[in-house]
C-alpha positions in Angstrom: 46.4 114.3 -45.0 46.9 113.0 -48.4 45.7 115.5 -50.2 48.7 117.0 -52.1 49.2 113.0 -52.8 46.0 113.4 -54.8 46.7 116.1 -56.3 49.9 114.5 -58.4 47.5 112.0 -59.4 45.1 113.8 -61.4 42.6 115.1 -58.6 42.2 119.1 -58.2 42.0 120.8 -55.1 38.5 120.5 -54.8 38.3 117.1 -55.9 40.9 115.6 -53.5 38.7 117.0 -50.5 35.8 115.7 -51.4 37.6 112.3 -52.4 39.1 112.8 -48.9 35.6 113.5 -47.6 33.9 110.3 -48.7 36.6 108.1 -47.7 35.9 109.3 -44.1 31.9 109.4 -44.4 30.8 106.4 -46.6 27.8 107.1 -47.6 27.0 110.5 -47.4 24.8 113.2 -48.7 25.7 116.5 -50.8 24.9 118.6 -47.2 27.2 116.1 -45.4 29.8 115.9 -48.0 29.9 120.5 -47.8 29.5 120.4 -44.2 32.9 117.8 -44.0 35.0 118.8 -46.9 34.5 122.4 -46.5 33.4 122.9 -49.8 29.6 125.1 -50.5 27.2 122.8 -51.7 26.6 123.9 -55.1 30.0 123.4 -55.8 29.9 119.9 -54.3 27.7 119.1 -57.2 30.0 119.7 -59.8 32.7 118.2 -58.3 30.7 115.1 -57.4 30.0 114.9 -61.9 33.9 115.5 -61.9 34.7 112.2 -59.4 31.9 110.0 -61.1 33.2 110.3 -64.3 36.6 109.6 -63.2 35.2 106.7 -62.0 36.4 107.0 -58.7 33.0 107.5 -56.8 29.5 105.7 -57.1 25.7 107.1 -56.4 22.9 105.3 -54.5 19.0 106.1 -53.9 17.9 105.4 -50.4 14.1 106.4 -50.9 14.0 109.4 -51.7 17.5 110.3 -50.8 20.4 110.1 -53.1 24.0 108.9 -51.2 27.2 108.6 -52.9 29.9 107.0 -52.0 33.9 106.3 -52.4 35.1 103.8 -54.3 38.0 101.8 -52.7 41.7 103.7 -52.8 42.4 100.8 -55.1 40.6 101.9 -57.9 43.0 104.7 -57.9 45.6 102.9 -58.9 43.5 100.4 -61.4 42.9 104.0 -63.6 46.5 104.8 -63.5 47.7 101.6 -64.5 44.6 101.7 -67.7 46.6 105.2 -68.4 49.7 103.7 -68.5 48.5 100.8 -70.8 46.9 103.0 -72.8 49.9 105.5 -73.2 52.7 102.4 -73.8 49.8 101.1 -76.2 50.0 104.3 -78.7 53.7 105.4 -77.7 55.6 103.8 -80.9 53.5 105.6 -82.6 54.1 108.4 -80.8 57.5 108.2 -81.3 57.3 107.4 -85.3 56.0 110.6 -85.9 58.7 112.5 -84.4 61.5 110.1 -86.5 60.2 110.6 -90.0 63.9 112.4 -90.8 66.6 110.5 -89.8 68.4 112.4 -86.9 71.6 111.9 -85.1 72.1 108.7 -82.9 70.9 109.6 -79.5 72.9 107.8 -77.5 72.3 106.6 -73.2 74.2 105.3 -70.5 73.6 103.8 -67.7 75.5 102.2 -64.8 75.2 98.9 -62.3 72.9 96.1 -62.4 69.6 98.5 -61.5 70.7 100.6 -65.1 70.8 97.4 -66.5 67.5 96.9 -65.5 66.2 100.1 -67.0 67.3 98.7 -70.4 65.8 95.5 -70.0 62.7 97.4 -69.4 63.4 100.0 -72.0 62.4 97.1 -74.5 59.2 95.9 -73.0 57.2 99.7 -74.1 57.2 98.2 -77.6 54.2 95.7 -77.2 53.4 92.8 -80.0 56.7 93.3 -81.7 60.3 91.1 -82.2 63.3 92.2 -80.5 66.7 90.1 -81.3 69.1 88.8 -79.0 72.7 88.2 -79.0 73.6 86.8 -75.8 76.6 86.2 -73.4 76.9 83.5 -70.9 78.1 86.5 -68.3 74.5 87.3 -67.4 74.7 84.0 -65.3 77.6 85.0 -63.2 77.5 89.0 -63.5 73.6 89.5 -63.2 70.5 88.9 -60.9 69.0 85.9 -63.1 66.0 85.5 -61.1 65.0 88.7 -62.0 65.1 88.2 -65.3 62.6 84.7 -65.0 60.4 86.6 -62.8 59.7 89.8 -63.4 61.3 90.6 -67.3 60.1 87.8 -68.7 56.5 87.2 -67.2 56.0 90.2 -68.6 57.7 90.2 -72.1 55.4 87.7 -72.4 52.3 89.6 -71.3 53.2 92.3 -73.6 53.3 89.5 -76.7 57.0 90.5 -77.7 58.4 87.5 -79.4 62.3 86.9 -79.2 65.1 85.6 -81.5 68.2 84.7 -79.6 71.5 83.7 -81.0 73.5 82.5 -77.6 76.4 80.4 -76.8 76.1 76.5 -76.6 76.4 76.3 -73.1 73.9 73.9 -70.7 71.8 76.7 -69.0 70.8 77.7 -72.5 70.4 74.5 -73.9 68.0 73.7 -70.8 66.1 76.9 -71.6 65.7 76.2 -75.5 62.6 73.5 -73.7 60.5 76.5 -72.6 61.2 78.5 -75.9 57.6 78.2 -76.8 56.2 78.9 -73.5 58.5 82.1 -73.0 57.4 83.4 -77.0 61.2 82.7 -77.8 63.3 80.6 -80.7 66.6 80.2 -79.7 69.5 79.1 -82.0 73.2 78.2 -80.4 76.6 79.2 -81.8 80.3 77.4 -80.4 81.1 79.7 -77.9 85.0 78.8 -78.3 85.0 79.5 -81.5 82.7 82.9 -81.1 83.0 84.5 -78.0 80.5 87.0 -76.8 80.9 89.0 -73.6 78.2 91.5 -74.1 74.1 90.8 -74.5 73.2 93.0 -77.3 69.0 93.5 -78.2 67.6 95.2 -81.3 64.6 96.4 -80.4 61.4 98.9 -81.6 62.4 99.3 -84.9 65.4 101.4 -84.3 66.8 100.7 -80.6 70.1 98.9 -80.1 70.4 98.0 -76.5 74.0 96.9 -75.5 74.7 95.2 -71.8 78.0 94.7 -70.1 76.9 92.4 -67.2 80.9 92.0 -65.6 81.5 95.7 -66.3 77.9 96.9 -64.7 77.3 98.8 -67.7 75.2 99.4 -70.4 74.2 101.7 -73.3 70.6 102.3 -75.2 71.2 104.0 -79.2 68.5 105.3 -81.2 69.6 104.8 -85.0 67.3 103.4 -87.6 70.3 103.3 -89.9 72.4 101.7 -87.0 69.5 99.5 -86.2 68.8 97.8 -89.9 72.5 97.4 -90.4 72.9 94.7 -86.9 69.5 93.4 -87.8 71.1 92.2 -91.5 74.1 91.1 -89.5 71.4 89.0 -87.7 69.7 87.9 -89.9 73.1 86.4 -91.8 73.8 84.5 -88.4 70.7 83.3 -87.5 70.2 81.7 -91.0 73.8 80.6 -90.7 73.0 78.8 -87.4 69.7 77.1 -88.5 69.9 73.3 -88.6 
């Protein structure tokens, strides 16, 4: 039970039984461990060095005896979620090597308020940068907004990703501008009579355009440097437009 589970997270055959094995056993010794996972005991040892420096089980002496022993299941996931850090940690760079040429705009679509999500999150793998907002007052009606406070946020914050946002001059924002520093954010209002804006559009990563279509349910990430530095002029020419 659970063993091809293991197995699509890192552990090999051999290593998922004898994970397996401990879990059942507690403390156990290399005879007990061959005797329950099936395994011959000189194998045992090497896949006992394997586990430990996984980190996913410990050693003790008992006199003369040496026992080892499982670490909880939840360690499992505390070593994935160190990969994933890790990986989101050297991705841009990653990614920069593979866009030293200028290629064609690679263009994604997505569809309903869950795709929508996927772009949202989309922008969080690009840790200690600025993304740029222009904004729509349709998020409030078209989109879940709690979402966005509790999960989106909390962590755009966590990943130190400041924000610019250009929205419309309606209260909700207005009320928001008060946790601007709180939420890593400047905010900066245009007349939203005079300038309508019915999609949220984020420039993000150095060459991302992310575009959101909250009453439509739809949304579209580009990948374009040249699209990119183009809307971030346009940007930049609003934002020092709207400064007061």
């Amino acid at each position: 039970m659970y063993k091809k589970e293991l197995q699509q997270l890192n552990f090999d055959d051999k290593e998922a039984d004898v994970y397996l094995a401990l879990l059942e056993l507690g403390e156990a010794n290399i005879e007990q461990i061959a005797k329950k996972s099936g395994i011959k005991r000189t194998t045992v040892y090497y896949v006992i060095d394997s586990l430990k420096e996984k980190g996913y089980i410990e050693m003790s002496k008992v006199g003369k005896k040496t026992l080892y022993y499982a670490l909880s299941p939840k360690k499992i996931g505390e070593v994935l979620e160190d990969k994933k850090r890790l990986f989101e940690k050297i991705m841009p760079g990653l990614l920069s090597i593979t866009n030293d040429i200028e290629k064609k705009p690679k263009i994604r679509y997505f569809e309903g308020k869950e795709g929508i999500r996927e772009i949202y999150k989309d922008t969080l793998k690009y840790h200690g940068q600025e993304m740029l907002v222009w904004t729509t007052e349709d998020i409030l009606e078209y989109f879940d907004v709690d979402w966005l406070w509790d999960y989106y946020v909390v962590r755009r914050v966590e990943n130190k990703i400041w924000q610019r946002t250009i929205a419309p001059n309606v209260e909700y924002a207005k009320e928001l501008k008060g946790l601007d520093e709180k939420h890593l954010r400047e905010m900066r209002f245009c007349d939203k009579d005079k300038f309508s804006m019915y999609v949220d559009i984020t420039l993000y990563g150095g060459r991302f355009l992310g575009i959101m279509s909250f009453k439509d349910g739809l949304g579209l990430i580009i990948e374009s440097e040249g699209i990119y530095k183009t809307l971030k002029s346009i940007f930049e020419m609003n934002w020092i437009m709207l400064e007061k």
